[in-house]
C-alpha positions in Angstrom: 54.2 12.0 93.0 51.9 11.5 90.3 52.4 13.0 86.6 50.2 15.8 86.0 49.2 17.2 82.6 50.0 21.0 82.6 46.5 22.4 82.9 46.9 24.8 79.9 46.7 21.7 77.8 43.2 20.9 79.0 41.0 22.5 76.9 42.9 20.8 74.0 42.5 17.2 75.6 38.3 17.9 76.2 36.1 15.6 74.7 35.1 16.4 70.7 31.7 16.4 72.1 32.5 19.2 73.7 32.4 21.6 70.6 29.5 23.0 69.7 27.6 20.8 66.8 28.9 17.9 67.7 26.8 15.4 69.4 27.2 11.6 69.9 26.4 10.7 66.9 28.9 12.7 64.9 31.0 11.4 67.6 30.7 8.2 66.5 32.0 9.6 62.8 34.9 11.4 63.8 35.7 8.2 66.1 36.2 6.4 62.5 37.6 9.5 60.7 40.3 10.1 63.4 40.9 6.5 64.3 40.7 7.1 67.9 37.6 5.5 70.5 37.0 9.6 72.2 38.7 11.8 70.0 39.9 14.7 71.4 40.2 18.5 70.2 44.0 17.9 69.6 43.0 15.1 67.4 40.7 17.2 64.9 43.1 19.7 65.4 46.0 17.4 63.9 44.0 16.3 61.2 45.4 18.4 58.6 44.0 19.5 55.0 44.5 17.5 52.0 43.7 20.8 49.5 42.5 23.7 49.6 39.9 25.5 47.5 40.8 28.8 45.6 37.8 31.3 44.9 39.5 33.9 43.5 39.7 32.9 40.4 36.1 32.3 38.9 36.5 30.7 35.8 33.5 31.1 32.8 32.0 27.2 32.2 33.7 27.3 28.8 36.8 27.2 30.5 36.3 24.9 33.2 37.4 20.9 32.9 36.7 18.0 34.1 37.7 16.7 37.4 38.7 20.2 38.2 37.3 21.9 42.3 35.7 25.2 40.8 33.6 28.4 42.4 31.2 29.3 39.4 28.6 32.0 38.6 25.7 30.5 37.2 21.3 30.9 36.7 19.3 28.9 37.4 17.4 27.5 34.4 15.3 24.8 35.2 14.4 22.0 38.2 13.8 18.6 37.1 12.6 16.6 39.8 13.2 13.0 40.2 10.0 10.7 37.9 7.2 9.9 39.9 7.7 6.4 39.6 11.3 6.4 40.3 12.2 8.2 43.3 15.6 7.0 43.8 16.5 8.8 40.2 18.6 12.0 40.8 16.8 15.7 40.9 18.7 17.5 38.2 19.4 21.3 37.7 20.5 23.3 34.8 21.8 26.4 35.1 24.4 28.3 32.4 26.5 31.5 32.6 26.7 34.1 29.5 29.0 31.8 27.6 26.1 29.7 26.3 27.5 26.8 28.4 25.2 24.7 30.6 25.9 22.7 33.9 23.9 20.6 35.7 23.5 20.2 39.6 22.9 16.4 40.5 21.2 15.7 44.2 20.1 12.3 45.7 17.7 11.8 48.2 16.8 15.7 47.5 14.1 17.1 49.1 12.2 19.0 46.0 10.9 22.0 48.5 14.7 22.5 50.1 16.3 23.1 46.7 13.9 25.4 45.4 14.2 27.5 47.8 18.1 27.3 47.6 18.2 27.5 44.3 15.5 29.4 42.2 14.6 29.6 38.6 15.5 33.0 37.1 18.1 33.7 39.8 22.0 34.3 39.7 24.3 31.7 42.5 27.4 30.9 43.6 28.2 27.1 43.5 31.3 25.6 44.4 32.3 21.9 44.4 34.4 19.2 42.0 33.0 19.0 37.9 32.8 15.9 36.4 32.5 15.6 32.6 29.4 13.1 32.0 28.5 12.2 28.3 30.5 15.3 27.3 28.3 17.8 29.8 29.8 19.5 32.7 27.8 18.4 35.9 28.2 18.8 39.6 27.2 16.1 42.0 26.1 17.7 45.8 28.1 21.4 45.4 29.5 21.7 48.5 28.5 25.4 48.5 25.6 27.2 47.3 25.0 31.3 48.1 24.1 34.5 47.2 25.8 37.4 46.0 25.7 38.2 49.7 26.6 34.9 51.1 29.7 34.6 48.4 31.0 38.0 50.3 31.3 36.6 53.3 32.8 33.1 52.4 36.7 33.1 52.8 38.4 33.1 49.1 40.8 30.1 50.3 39.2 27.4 51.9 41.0 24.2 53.0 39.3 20.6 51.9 39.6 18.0 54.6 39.8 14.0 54.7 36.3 12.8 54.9 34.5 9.9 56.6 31.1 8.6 54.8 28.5 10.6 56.8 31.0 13.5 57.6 30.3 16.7 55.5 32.6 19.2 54.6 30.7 21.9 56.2 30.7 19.7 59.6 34.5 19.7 60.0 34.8 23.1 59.2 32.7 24.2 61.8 34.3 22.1 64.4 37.8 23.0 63.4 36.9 26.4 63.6 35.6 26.2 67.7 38.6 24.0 67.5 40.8 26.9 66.9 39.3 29.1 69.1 40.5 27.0 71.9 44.1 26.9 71.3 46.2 28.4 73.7 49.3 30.0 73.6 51.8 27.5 74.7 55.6 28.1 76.2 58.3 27.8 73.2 59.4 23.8 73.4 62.2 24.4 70.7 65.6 25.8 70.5 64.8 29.6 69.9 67.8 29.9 68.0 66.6 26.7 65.9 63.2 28.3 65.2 64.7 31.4 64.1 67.3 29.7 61.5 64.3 27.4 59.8 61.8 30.4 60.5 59.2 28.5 61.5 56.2 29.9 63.3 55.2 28.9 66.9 53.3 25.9 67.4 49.8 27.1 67.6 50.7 29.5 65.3 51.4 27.2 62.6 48.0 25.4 63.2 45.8 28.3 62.7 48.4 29.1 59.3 47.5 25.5 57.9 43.7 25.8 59.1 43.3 29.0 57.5 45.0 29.2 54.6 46.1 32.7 52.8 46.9 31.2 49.9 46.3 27.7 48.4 50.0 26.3 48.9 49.9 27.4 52.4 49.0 24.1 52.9 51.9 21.9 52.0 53.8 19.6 53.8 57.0 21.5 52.6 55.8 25.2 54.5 57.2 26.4 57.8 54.2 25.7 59.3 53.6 22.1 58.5 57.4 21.2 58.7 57.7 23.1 62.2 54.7 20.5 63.2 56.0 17.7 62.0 59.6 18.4 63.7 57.9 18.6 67.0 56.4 15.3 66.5 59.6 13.7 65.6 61.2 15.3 68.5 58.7 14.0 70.5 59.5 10.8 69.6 62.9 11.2 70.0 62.7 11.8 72.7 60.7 9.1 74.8 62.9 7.0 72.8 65.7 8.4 74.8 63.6 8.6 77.8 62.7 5.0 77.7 66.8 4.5 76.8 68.2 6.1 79.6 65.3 4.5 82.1 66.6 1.1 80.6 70.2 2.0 81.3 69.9 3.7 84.7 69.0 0.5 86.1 71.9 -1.8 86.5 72.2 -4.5 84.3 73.3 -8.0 85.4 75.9 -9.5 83.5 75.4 -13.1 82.4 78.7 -15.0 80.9 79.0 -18.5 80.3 81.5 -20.9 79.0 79.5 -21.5 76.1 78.5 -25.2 77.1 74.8 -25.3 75.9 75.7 -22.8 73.0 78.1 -24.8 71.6 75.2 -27.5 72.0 72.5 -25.9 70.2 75.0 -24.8 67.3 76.4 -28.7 66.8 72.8 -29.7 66.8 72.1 -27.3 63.7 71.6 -29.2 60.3 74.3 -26.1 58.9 76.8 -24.1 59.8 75.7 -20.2 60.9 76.3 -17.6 58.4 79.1 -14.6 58.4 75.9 -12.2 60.3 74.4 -14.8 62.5 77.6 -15.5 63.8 78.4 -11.7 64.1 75.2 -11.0 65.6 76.1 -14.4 67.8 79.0 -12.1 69.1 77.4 -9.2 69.5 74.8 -10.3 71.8 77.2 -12.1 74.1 79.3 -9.3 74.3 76.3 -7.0 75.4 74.7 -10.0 78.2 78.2 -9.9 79.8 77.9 -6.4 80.3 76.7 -5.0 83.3 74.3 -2.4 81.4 71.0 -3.9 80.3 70.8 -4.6 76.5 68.2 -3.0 73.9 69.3 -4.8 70.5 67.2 -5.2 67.4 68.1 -8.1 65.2 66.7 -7.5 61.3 66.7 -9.9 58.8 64.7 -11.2 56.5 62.1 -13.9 56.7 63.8 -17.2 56.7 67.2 -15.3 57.0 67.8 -17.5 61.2 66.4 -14.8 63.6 65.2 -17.6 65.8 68.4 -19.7 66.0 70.2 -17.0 67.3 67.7 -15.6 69.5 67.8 -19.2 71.0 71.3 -19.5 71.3 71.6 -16.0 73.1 69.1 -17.7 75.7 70.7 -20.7 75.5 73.9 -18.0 77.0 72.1 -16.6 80.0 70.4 -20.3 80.4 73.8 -21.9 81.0 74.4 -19.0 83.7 71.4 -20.5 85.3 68.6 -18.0 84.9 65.7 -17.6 82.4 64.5 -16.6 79.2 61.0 -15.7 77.4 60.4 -15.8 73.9 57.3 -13.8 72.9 55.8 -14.0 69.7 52.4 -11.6 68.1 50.0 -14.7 67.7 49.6 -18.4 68.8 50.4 -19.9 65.1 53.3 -17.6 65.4 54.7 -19.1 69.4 54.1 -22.9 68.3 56.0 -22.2 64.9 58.7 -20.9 67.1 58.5 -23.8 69.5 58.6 -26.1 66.7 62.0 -24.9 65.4 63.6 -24.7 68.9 62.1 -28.0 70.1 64.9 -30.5 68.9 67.7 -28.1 69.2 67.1 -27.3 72.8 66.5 -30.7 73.7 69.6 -31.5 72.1 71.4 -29.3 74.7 68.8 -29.8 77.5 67.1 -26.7 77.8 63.5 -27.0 79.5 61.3 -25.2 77.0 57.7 -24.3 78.0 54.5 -22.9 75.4 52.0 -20.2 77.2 49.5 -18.9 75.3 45.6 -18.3 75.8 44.9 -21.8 75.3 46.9 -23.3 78.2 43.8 -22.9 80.9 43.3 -24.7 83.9 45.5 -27.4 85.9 47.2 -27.0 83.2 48.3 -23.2 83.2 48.9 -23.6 87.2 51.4 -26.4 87.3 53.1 -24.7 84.1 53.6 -21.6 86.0 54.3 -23.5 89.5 57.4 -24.8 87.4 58.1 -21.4 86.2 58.4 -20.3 89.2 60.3 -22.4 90.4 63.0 -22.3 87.7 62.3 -25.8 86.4 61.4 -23.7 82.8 64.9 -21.9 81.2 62.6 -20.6 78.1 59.1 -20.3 78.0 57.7 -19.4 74.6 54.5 -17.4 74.4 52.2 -14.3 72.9 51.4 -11.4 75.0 49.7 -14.1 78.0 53.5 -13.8 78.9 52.6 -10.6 80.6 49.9 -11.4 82.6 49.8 -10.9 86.9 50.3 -13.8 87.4 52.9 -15.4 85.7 56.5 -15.1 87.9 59.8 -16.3 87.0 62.0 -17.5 88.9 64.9 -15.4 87.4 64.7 -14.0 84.3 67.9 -12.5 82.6 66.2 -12.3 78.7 63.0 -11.0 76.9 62.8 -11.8 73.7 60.0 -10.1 71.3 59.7 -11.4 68.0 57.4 -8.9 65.5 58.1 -5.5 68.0 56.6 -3.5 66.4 52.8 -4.9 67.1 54.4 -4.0 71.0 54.8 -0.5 71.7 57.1 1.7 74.5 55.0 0.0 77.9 54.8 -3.3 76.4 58.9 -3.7 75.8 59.0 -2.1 79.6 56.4 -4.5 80.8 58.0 -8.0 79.9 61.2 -6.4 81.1 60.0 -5.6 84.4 59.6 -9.6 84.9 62.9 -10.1 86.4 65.8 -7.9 88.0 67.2 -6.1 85.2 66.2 -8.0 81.9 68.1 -8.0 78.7 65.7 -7.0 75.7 66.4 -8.7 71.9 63.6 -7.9 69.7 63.5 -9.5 66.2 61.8 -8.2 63.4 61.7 -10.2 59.6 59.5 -6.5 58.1 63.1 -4.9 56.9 63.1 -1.4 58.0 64.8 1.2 56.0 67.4 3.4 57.7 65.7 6.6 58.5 62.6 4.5 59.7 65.4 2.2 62.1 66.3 5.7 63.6 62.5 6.7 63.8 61.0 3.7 66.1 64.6 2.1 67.6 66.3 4.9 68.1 66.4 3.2 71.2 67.9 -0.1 70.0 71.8 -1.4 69.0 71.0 -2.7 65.7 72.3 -6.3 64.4 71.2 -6.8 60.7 71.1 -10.6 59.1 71.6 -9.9 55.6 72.7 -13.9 53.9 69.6 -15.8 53.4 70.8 -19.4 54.9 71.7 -22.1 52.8 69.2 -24.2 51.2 66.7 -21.3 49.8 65.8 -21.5 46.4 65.4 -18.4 44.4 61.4 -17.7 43.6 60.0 -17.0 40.1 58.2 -13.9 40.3 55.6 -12.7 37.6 53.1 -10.0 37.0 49.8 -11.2 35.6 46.2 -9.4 35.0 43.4 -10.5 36.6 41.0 -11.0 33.7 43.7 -14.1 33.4 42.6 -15.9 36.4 41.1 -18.7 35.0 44.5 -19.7 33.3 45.7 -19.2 36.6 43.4 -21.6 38.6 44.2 -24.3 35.5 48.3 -23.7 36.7 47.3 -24.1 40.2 45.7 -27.0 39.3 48.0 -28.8 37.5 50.7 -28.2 40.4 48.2 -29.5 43.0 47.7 -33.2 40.5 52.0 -33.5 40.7 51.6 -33.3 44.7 52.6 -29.7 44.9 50.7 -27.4 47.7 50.1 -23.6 47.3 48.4 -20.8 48.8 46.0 -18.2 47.8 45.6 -14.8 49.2 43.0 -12.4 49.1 43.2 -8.7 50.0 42.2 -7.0 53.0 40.0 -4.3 51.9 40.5 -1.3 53.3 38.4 -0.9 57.0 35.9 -3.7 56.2 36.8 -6.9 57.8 32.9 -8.1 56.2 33.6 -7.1 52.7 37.3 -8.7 53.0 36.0 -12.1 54.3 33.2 -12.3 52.0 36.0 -12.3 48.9 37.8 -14.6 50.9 35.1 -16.7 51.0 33.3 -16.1 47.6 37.0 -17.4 46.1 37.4 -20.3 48.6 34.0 -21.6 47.4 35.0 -21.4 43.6 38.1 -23.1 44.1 36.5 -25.4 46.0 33.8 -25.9 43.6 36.8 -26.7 41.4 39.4 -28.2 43.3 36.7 -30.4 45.8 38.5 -31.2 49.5 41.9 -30.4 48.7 40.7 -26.3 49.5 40.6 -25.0 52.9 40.7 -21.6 54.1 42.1 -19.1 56.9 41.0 -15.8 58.0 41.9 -13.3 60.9 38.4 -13.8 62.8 38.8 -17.6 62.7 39.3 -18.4 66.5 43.2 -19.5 67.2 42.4 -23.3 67.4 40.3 -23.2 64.5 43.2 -21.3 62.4 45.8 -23.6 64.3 43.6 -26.6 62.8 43.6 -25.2 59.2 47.1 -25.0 58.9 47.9 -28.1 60.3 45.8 -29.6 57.8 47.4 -27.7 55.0 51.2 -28.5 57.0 50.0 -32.3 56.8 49.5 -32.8 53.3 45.6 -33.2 54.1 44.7 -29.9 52.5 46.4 -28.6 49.0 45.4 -25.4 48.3 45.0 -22.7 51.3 43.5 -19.6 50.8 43.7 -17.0 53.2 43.7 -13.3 54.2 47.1 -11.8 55.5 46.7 -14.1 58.7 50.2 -16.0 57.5 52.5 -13.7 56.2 54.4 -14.1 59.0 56.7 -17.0 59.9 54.0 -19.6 59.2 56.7 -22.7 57.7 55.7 -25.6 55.1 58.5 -26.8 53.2 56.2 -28.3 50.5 54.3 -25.5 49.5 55.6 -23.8 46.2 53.2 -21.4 44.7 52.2 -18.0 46.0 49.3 -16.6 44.7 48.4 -13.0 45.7 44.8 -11.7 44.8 45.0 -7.5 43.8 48.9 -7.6 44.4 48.8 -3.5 43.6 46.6 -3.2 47.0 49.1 -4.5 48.9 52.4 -2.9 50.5 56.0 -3.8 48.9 57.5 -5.5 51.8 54.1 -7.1 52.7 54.6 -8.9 49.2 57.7 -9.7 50.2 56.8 -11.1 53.5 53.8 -13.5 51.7 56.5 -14.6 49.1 58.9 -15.5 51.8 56.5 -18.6 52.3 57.5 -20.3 49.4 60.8 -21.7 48.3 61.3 -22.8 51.9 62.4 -26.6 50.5 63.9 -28.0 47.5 61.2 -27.7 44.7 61.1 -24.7 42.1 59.0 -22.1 43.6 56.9 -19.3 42.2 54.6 -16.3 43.4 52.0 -15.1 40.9 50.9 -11.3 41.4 47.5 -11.0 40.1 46.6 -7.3 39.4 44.4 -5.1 37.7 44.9 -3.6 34.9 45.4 -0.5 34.1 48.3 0.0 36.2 49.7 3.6 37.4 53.5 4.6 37.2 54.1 3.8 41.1 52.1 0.5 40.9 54.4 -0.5 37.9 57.6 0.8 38.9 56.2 -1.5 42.8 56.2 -5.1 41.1 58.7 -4.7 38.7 61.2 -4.1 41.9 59.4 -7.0 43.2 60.6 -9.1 40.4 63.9 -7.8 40.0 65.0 -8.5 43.9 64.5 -10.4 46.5 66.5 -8.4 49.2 64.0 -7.3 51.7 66.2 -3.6 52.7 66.8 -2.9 49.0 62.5 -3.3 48.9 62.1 -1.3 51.8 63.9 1.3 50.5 62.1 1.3 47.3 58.5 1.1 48.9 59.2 3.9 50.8 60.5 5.9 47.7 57.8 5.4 45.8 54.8 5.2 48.1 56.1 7.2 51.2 56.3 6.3 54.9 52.3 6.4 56.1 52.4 3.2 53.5 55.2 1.8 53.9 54.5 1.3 57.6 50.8 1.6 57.6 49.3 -0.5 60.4 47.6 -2.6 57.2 50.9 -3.4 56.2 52.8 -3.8 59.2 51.3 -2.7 62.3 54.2 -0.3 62.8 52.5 3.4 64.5 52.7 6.0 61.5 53.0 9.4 61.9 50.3 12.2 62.3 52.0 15.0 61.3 55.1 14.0 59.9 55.5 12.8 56.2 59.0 11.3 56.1 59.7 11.7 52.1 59.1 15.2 52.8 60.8 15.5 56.7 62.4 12.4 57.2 65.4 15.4 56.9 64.9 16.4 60.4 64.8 12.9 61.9 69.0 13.2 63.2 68.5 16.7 64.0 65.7 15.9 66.0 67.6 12.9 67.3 71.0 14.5 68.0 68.4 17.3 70.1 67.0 14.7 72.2 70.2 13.7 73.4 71.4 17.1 73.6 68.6 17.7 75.7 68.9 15.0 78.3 72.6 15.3 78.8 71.5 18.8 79.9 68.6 18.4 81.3 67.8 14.8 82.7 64.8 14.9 84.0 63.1 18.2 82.2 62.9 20.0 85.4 64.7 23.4 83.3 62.5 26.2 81.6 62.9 24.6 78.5 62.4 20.8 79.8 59.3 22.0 81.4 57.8 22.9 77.6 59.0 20.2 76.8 57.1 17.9 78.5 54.0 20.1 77.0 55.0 18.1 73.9 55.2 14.9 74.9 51.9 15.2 76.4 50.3 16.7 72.7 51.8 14.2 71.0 50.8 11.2 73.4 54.1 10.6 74.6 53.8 11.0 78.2 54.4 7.4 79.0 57.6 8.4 79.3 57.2 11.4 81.3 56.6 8.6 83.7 60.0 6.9 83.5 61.6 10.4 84.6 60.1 9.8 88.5 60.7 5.5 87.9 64.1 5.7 88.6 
């Protein structure tokens, strides 16, 4: 039987369009705004207020300051429209209140008829809207209200300010969020009642109406009963799917594959070291857990460089020698051919068949490939997400490997696993997660952490420097690149505009080239794979110096040679992301460095960010830090590492809740397996608000 949505929900999961004001082309704003294709009325609904304005208090202009969100009584003194010949100067108004002090309204694009008529000479208004000191006189630019006496009656004295899109108006979202409300219905209790009645929180679509229409200004933090009782039922959602997808993994048999150890023992005397203390634990672990006849869910952690793919490769290498198969999938094609070029010699030194499939392999090519995969004449093919396609059958495979999970979500880590008859899962992950996160997205997972970096790395010389400095920077660079030395060059991603991004990326790559002549090439993310494949195998090969590039290779990309790491606006970018980039040097035996170019001034947080950066180089200990200082929607913001952030939830304020709402999920399903109870049927109401009803699904897949 099919999954349905419980049709109370509906109204909630209508189309935006739907409300009334909203046509396709707002549509097309709240798309960007909400960061979903067709947002839905739960998604406005979640989109919560950043502030709130506060009427109540009217201040006198002599009081008011600058930068300050203000409800003033003021007359209107005088228009002055926009010059003649200069109609894209601002129309100004000047009005005062009885303290003798003056402030002026600032439009654009005004229409001169429109404003007189909201605004005339002589009269007494109400504007509201943020003041801005300019050349020491208060002015407001576009008030985001303007009425009467009449019309200040009826506005509400607490109003709640909302994130904004370019295009969006205030006034816009308002309306919407309030036909918004008027559909919420009242929905069964999902919680403990006892629970709700100890934290006192309000009932679900209670405490969206409390945050949409505030009382009181701080009726809108993320620390009130309202906001905290949403934010627990989004982590308790994802708890539990997590436990959902847990049990569906562990309901279906596992296979155990032991082996003597022949091709392991291979692989390791093949190795130009010895493992470290937690590879080899990790070594252990996983052999242990492939033996067993449950299917294994482990997540191995460690920092870039710290071996993640030697042990992934001896685990295959375990259920290889039991005569089955293995997949290895990586995020992107530079990513599946670095991987094959580690493994290469060491599984050819045990005689392992190792296979590449990505989107390139097309044609005769791609058929006899996958003839021989299905035939068993691969043990490990090695791939990005083209591993998942229809077509591709193995012949029996025991192990998926997914390097970089968390660009794979829930259906993806089912998917490759439904390849075979009860496939193992190790994912790998070099982004060091700190605790409370671990628990947030793997609470699904037996964790194995890699915490040595292996022998040979050298310790990298870190240092802050402004960007008005660059030129001294550029002479460094080029003085390292005359002694043979090779380095890299990073330019931010600005935020939601791949075009402005690549035109810095360019605009620098054509002043270093300028400078620096052939020797400069450059990478970006809409390169096409070959063509990004090409410019890093120049730059691998010695035939390129100096690589600039967006954040297309923080991840795993390997050249021994290169030694400097320079990274362009170092305070736009996350902690561990810096810490990923720097990773890419001090990979041989030359002195490395990484040069943080930012710009000056700094605030406290961006300080107290790169002066951890300098201090460490332990990946958790940063993690932890980042997400101190900046808080978890940064932290793990898809710029930094593609891992899904939270709506609702803000985990410096309820990361609290995350093993209550853990130890409830489990509580839950040892109760009520498949949510057929009262409360598992409200339940399943919230995993269907909160987009989590892929794993309603796994209840009925046995």
């Amino acid at each position: 039987m099919g999954v349905m949505r419980p049709l109370v929900l509906n109204p909630l999961f209508a189309a935006l369009t739907s409300l009334p004001g909203v046509g396709p082309k707002l549509e097309k704003l709240y798309a960007r705004l909400l960061d979903r294709e067709a947002p839905r009325v739960i998604d406005l609904l979640f989109h919560l207020p950043s502030g709130a304005v506060d009427r109540r208090a009217r201040p006198k202009l002599n009081e008011v300051q600058g930068g300050q969100l203000v409800t003033v009584a003021v007359t209107v003194d005088e228009h002055q429209p926009a010059p003649r010949n200069r109609p894209r100067a601002p129309y100004r108004i000047v009005t005062s209140d009885d303290t003798g002090q003056t402030l002026t309204l600032t439009y654009f694009n005004a229409r001169e008829d429109y404003l007189r008529k909201l605004l005339p000479e002589g009269e007494t208004r109400y504007v509201s809207g943020t003041v801005e000191l300019y050349n020491n006189m208060l002015q407001m630019v576009h008030p985001d209200r303007v009425v009467d006496e009449k019309g200040f009656a009826n506005l509400p004295l607490v109003e709640p300010v909302y994130p904004l899109t370019e295009g969006l108006a205030a006034g816009n979202v308002r309306r919407a969020m309030e036909g918004a409300l008027a559909r919420l219905p009242d929905l069964p209790e999902w919680q403990d009642e006892a629970w709700v009645a100890r934290e006192r929180f309000p009932a679900f679509a209670a405490a969206l109406r409390n945050l949409h229409r505030p009382a009181e200004p701080h009726d809108i933090a993320p620390e009130t009963p309202a906001w905290t009782r949403l934010a627990y039922d989004e982590l308790l959602a994802g708890q539990l799917a997590l436990a959902l997808v847990r049990a569906h993994m562990r309901r279906q048999a596992g296979r155990g594959s032991a082996s003597e150890g022949r091709l392991r023992a291979h692989v390791m005397k093949a190795l130009p070291y010895a493992l470290t203390h937690s590879q080899q634990q990790a070594v252990d672990d996983i052999i242990a857990d492939l033996a067993r006849p449950q299917r294994m869910l482990r997540l191995l952690q460690g920092d870039v460089g710290s071996g993640k793919t030697v042990v992934a490769l001896i685990a295959a290498a375990t259920v290889i020698e039991a005569g089955r198969q293995a997949a290895f999938m990586a995020p992107t094609e530079i990513l599946a051919r670095q991987h094959l070029k580690t493994i290469a010699p060491l599984a050819e030194a045990a005689g392992i068949r190792v296979a590449i499939l990505t989107g390139r392999e097309r044609g005769g090519e791609r058929e006899s490939l996958l003839d021989r995969l299905t035939l068993g004449d691969v043990d490990l093919l090695i791939g990005t997400h083209a591993l998942f396609q229809e077509d591709v059958a193995f012949h029996d495979l025991a192990l998926a490997i997914v390097d970089e999970q968390h660009r794979f979500g829930v259906h993806q880590r089912l998917a490759l696993a439904q390849k075979g008859e009860a496939v193992d899962v190790l994912v790998l992950t070099a982004t060091p997660i700190p605790r409370t996160l671990v628990l947030t997205y793997f609470g699904d997972m037996d964790i194995s952490e890699l915490r040595e970096k292996p022998p040979g790395r050298q310790p990298i010389d870190t240092r802050a420097i402004q960007l008005s400095r660059i030129a001294e920077v550029e002479e460094a660079v080029g003085r390292a690149m005359r002694e043979g030395q090779r380095a890299y060059w990073v330019c931010p991603l600005v935020e939601d505009s791949e075009k402005i991004d690549l035109a810095a990326a360019e605009a620098r790559f054509e002043e270093l080239r300028a400078k620096f002549g052939k020797a400069v090439d450059l990478v970006h993310g809409r390169m096409k794979g070959a063509e990004k494949d090409a410019a890093m195998a120049r730059f691998a090969a010695g035939e390129t110096q100096l690589l600039v590039a967006t954040t297309v290779i923080e991840v795993g990309v390997d050249v021994p040679e290169a030694t400097i790491m320079v990274i362009e606006h170092a305070e736009r970018f996350g902690l561990a992301q810096i810490h990923q980039l720097r990773g890419r040097v001090g990979r041989g035996s030359g002195h490395s460095t990484c040069l943080l170019l930012y710009k000056a001034p700094l605030g406290e947080t961006a300080k107290a960010r790169l002066a951890v950066l300098r201090e460490t180089e332990d990946g958790f200990r940063i993690a932890e830090e980042d997400l101190r200082l900046r808080g978890e929607g940064d932290v793990l913001g898809t710029r930094q590492s593609g891992l899904p952030g939270f709506q609702l939830a803000r985990l410096e304020v309820h990361g609290k809740y995350l093993g209550a709402a853990r130890d409830d999920a489990a509580l839950i399903l040892s109760r009520d397996a498949t949510l057929q109870g009262a409360r598992g049927e409200a339940l399943r109401h919230l995993l269907y608000l909160f987009g989590k009803d892929e794993a309603i699904k796994l209840i009925r897949a046995g």
